[in-house]
N, CA, C and O atoms as a GROMACS GRO file, in nm:
protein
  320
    1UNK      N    1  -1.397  -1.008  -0.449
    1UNK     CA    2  -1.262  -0.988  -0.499
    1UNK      C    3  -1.250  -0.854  -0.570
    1UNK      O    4  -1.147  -0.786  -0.562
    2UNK      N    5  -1.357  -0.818  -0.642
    2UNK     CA    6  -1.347  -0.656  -0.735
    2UNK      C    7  -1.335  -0.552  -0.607
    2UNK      O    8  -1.259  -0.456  -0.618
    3UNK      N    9  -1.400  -0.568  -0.504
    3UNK     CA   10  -1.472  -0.445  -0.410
    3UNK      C   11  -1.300  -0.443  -0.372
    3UNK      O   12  -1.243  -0.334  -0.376
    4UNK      N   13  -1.200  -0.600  -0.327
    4UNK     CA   14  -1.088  -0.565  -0.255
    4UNK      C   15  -1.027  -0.561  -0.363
    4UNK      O   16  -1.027  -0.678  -0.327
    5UNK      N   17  -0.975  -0.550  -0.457
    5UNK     CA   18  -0.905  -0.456  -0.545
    5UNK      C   19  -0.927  -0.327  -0.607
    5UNK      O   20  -0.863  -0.287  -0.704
    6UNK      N   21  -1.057  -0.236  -0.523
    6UNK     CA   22  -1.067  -0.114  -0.602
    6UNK      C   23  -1.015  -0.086  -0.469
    6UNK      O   24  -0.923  -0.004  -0.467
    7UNK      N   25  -1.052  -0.135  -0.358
    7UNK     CA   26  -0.947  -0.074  -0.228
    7UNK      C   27  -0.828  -0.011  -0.242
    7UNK      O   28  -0.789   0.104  -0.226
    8UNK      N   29  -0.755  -0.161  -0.291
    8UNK     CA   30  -0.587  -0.114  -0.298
    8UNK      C   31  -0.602  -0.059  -0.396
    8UNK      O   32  -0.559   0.055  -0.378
    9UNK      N   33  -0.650  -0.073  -0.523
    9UNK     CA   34  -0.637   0.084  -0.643
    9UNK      C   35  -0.646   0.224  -0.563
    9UNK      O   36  -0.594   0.334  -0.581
   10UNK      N   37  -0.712   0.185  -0.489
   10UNK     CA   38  -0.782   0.355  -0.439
   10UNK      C   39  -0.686   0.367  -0.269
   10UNK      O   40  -0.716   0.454  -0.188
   11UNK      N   41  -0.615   0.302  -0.252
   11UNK     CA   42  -0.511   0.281  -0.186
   11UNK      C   43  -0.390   0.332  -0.213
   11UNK      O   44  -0.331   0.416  -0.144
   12UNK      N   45  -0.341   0.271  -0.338
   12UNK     CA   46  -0.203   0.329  -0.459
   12UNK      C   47  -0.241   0.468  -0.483
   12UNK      O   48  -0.163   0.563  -0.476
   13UNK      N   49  -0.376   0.475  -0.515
   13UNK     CA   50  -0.374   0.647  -0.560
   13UNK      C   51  -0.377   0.725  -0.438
   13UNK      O   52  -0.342   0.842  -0.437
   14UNK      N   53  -0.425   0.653  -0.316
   14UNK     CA   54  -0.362   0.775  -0.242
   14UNK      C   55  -0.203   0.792  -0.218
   14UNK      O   56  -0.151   0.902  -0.196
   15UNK      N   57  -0.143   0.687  -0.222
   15UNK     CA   58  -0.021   0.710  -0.217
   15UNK      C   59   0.062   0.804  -0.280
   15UNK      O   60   0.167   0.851  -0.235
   16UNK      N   61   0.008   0.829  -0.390
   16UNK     CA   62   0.075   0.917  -0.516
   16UNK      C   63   0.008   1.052  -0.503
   16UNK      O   64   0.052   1.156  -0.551
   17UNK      N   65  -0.114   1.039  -0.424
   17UNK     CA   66  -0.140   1.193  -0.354
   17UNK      C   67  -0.047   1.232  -0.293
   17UNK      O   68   0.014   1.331  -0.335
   18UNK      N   69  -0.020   1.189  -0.213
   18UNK     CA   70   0.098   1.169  -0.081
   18UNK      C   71   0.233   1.224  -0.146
   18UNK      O   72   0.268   1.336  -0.111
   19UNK      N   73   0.308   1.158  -0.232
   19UNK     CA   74   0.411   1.162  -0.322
   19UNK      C   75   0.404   1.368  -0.374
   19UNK      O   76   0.486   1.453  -0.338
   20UNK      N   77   0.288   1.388  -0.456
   20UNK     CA   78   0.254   1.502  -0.505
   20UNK      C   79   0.258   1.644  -0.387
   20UNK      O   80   0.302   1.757  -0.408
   21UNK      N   81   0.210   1.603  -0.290
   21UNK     CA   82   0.187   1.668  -0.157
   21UNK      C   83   0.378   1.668  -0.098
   21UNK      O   84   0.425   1.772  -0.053
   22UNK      N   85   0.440   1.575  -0.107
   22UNK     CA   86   0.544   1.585  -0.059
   22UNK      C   87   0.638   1.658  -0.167
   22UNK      O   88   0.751   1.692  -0.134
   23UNK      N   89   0.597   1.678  -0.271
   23UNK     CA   90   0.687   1.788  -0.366
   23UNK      C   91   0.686   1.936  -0.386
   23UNK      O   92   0.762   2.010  -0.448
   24UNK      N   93   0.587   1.958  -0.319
   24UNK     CA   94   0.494   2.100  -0.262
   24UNK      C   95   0.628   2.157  -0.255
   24UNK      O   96   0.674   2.232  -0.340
   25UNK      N   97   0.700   2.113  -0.134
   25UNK     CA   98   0.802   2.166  -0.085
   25UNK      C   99   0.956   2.221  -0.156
   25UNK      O  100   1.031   2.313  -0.123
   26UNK      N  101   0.962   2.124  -0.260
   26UNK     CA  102   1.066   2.145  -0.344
   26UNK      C  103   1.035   2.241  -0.468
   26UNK      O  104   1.109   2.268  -0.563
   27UNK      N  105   0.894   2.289  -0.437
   27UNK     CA  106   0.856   2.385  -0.571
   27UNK      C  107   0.970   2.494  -0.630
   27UNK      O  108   1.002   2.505  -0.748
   28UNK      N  109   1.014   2.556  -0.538
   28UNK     CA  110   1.075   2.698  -0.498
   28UNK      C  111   1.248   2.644  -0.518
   28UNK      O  112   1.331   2.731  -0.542
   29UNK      N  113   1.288   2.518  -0.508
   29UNK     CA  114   1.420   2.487  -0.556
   29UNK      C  115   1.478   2.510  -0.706
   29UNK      O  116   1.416   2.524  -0.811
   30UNK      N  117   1.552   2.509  -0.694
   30UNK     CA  118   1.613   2.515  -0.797
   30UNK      C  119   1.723   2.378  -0.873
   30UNK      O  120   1.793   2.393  -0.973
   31UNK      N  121   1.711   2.276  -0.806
   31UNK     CA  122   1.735   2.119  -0.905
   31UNK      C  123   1.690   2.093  -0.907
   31UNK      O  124   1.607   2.170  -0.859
   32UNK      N  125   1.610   1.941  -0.952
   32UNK     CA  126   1.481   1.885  -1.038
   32UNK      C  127   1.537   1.733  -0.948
   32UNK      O  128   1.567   1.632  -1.012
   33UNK      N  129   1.544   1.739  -0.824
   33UNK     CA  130   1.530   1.608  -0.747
   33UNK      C  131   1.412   1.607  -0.716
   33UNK      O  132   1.409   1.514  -0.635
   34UNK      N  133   1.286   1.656  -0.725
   34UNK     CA  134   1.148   1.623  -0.755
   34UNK      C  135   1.094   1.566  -0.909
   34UNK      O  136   0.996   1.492  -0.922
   35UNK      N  137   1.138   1.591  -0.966
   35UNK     CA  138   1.084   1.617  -1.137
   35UNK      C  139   1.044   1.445  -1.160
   35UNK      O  140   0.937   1.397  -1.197
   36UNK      N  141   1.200   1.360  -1.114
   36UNK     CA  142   1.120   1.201  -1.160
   36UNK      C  143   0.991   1.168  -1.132
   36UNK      O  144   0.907   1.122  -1.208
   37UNK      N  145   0.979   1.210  -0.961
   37UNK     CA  146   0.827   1.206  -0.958
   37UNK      C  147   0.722   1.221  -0.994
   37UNK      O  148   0.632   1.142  -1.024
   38UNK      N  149   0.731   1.360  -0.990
   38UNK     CA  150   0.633   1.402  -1.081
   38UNK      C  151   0.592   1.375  -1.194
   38UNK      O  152   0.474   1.387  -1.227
   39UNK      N  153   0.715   1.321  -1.295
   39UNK     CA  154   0.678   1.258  -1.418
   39UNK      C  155   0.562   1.104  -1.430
   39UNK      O  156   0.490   1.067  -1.523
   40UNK      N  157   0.588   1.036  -1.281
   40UNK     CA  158   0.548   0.904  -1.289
   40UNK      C  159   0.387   0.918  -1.219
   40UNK      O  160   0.308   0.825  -1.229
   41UNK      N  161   0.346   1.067  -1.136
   41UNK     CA  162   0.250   1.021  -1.136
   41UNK      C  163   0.097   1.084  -1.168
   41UNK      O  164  -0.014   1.051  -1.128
   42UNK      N  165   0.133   1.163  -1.234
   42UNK     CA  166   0.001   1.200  -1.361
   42UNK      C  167   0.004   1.042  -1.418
   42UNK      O  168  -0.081   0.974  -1.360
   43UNK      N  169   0.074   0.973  -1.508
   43UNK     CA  170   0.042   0.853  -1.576
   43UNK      C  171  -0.014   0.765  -1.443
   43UNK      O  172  -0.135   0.750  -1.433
   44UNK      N  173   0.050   0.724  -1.370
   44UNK     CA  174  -0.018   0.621  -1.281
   44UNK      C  175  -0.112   0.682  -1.210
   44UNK      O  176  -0.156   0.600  -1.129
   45UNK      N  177  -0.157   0.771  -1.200
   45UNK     CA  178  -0.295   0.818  -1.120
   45UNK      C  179  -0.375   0.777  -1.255
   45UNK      O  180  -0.455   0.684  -1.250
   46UNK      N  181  -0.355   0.837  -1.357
   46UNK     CA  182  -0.458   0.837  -1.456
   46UNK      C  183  -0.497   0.685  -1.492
   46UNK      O  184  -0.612   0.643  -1.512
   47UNK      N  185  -0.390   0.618  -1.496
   47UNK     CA  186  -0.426   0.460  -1.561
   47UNK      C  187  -0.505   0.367  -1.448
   47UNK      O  188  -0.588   0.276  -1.464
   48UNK      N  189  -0.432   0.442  -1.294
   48UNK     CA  190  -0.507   0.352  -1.192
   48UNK      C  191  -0.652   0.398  -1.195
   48UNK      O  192  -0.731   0.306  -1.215
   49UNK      N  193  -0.701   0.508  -1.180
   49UNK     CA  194  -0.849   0.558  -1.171
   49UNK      C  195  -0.885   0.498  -1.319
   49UNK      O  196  -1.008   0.488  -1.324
   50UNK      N  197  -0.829   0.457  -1.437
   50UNK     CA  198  -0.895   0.371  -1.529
   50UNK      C  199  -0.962   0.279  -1.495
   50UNK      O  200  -1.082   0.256  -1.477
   51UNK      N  201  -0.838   0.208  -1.485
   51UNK     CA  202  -0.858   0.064  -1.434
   51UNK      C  203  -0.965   0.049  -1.321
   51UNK      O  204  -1.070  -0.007  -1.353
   52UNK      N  205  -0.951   0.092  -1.194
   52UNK     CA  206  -1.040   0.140  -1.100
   52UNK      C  207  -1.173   0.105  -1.144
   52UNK      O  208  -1.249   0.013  -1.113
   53UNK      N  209  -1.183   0.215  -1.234
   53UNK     CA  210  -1.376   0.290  -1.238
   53UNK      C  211  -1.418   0.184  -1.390
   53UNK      O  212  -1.535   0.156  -1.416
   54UNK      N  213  -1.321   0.144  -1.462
   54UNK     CA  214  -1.389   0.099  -1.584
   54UNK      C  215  -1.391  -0.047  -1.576
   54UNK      O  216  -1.509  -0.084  -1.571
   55UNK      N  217  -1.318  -0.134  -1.573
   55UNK     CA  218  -1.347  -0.270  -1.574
   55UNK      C  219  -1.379  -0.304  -1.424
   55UNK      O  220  -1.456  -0.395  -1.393
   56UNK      N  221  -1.311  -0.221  -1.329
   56UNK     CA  222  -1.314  -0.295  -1.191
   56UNK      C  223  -1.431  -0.229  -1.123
   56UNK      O  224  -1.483  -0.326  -1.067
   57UNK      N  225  -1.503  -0.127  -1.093
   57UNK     CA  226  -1.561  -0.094  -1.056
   57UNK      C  227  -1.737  -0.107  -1.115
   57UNK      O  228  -1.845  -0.120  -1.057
   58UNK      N  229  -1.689  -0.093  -1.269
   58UNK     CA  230  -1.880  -0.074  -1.365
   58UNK      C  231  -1.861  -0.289  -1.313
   58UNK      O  232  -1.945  -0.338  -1.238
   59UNK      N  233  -1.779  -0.350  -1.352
   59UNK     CA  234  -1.783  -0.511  -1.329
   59UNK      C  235  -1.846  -0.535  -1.199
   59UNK      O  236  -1.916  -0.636  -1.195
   60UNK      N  237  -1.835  -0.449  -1.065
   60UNK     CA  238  -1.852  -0.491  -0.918
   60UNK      C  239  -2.031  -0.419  -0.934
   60UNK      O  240  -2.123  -0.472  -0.872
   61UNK      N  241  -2.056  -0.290  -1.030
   61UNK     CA  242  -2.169  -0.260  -0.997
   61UNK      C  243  -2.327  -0.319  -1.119
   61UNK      O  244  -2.449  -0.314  -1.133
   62UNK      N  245  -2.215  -0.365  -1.170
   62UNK     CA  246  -2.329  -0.483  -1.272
   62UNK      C  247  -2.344  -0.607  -1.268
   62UNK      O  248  -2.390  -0.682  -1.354
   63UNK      N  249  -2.279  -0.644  -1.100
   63UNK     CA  250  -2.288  -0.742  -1.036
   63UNK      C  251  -2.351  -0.826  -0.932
   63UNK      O  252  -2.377  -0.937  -0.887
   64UNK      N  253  -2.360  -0.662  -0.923
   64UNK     CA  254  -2.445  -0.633  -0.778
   64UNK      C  255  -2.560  -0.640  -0.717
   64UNK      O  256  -2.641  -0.565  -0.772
   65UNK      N  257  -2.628  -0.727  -0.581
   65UNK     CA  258  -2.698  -0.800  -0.575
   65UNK      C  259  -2.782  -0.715  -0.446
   65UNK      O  260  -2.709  -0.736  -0.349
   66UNK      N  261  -2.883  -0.642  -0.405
   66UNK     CA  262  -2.957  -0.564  -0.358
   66UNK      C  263  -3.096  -0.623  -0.289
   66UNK      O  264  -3.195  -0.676  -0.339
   67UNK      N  265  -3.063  -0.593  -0.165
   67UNK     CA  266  -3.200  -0.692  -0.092
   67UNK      C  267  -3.253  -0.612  -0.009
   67UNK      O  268  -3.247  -0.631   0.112
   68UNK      N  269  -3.314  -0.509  -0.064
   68UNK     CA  270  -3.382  -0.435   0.015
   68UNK      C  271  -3.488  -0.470   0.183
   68UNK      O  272  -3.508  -0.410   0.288
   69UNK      N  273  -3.526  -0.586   0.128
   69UNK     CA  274  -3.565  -0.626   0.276
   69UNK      C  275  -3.453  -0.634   0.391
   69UNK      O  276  -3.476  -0.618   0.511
   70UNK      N  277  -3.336  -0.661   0.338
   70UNK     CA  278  -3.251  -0.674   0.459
   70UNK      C  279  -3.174  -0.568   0.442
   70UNK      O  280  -3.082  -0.568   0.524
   71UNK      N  281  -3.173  -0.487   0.378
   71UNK     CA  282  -3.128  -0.346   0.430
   71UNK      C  283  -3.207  -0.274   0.512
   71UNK      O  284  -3.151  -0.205   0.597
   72UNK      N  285  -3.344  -0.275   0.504
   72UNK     CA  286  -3.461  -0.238   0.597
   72UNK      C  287  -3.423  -0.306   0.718
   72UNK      O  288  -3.394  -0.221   0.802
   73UNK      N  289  -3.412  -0.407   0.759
   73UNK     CA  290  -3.378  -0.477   0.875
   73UNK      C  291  -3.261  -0.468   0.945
   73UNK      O  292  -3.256  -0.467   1.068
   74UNK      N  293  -3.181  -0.464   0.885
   74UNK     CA  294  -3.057  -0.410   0.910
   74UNK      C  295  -3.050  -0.246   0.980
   74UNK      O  296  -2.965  -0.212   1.062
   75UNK      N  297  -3.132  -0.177   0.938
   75UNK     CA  298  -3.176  -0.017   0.936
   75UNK      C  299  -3.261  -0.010   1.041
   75UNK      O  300  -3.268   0.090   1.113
   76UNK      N  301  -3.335  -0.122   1.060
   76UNK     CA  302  -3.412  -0.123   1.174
   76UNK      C  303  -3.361  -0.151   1.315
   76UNK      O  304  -3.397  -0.082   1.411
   77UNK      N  305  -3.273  -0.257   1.324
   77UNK     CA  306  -3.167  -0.322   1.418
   77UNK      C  307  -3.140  -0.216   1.451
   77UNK      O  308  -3.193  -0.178   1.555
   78UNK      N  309  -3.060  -0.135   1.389
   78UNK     CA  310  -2.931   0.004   1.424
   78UNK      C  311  -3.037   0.108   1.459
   78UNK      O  312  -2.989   0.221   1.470
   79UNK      N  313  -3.160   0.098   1.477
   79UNK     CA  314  -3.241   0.184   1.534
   79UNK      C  315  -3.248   0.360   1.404
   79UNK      O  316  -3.267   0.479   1.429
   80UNK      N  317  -3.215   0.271   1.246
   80UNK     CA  318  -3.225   0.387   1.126
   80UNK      C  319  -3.093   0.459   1.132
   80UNK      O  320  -3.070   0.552   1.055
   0.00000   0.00000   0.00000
C-alpha cells in the first residue's frame, strides 16, 4: 500500500511539472492568467515530496524485506 501511494505522489508531482512547463509560454505576457498557478505549485510540490520521502517512503524502506537468495535466482532465470 506505501510503494502504491508514493506512485500517485510521484504521479501528482509530475503533474505540476507539467502545469509549470505549460506556463513557460505565458512568461513574456503581460496579464497574470498564469500567476494562480504558479502560486499553488511551489507549495504542493514541496508538501507532496514531504509527504512522499518522509513518512511514506523512510515507512516503505524500514519495512522492507530483502531475500537475497531470490534475487540471485531471479538474476539467474533472466540470464543476469
Amino acid at each position: 500500500m506505501l510503494s502504491e501511494n508514493i506512485t500517485g505522489l510521484a504521479t501528482h508531482g509530475a503533474r505540476l511539472c507539467d502545469a509549470a512547463l505549460e506556463n513557460v509560454a505565458l512568461w513574456h505576457e503581460r496579464d497574470i492568467s498564469h500567476s494562480s498557478v504558479e502560486r499553488m505549485i511551489g507549495p504542493d510540490a514541496t508538501i507532496t515530496l514531504d509527504f512522499a520521502a518522509r513518512p511514506r517512503l523512510t515507512g516503505l524502506i524500514d519495512k522492507l524485506l530483502v531475500y537475497p537468495d531470490n534475487m540471485q535466482k531471479n538474476l539467474d532465470r533472466l540470464a543476469g
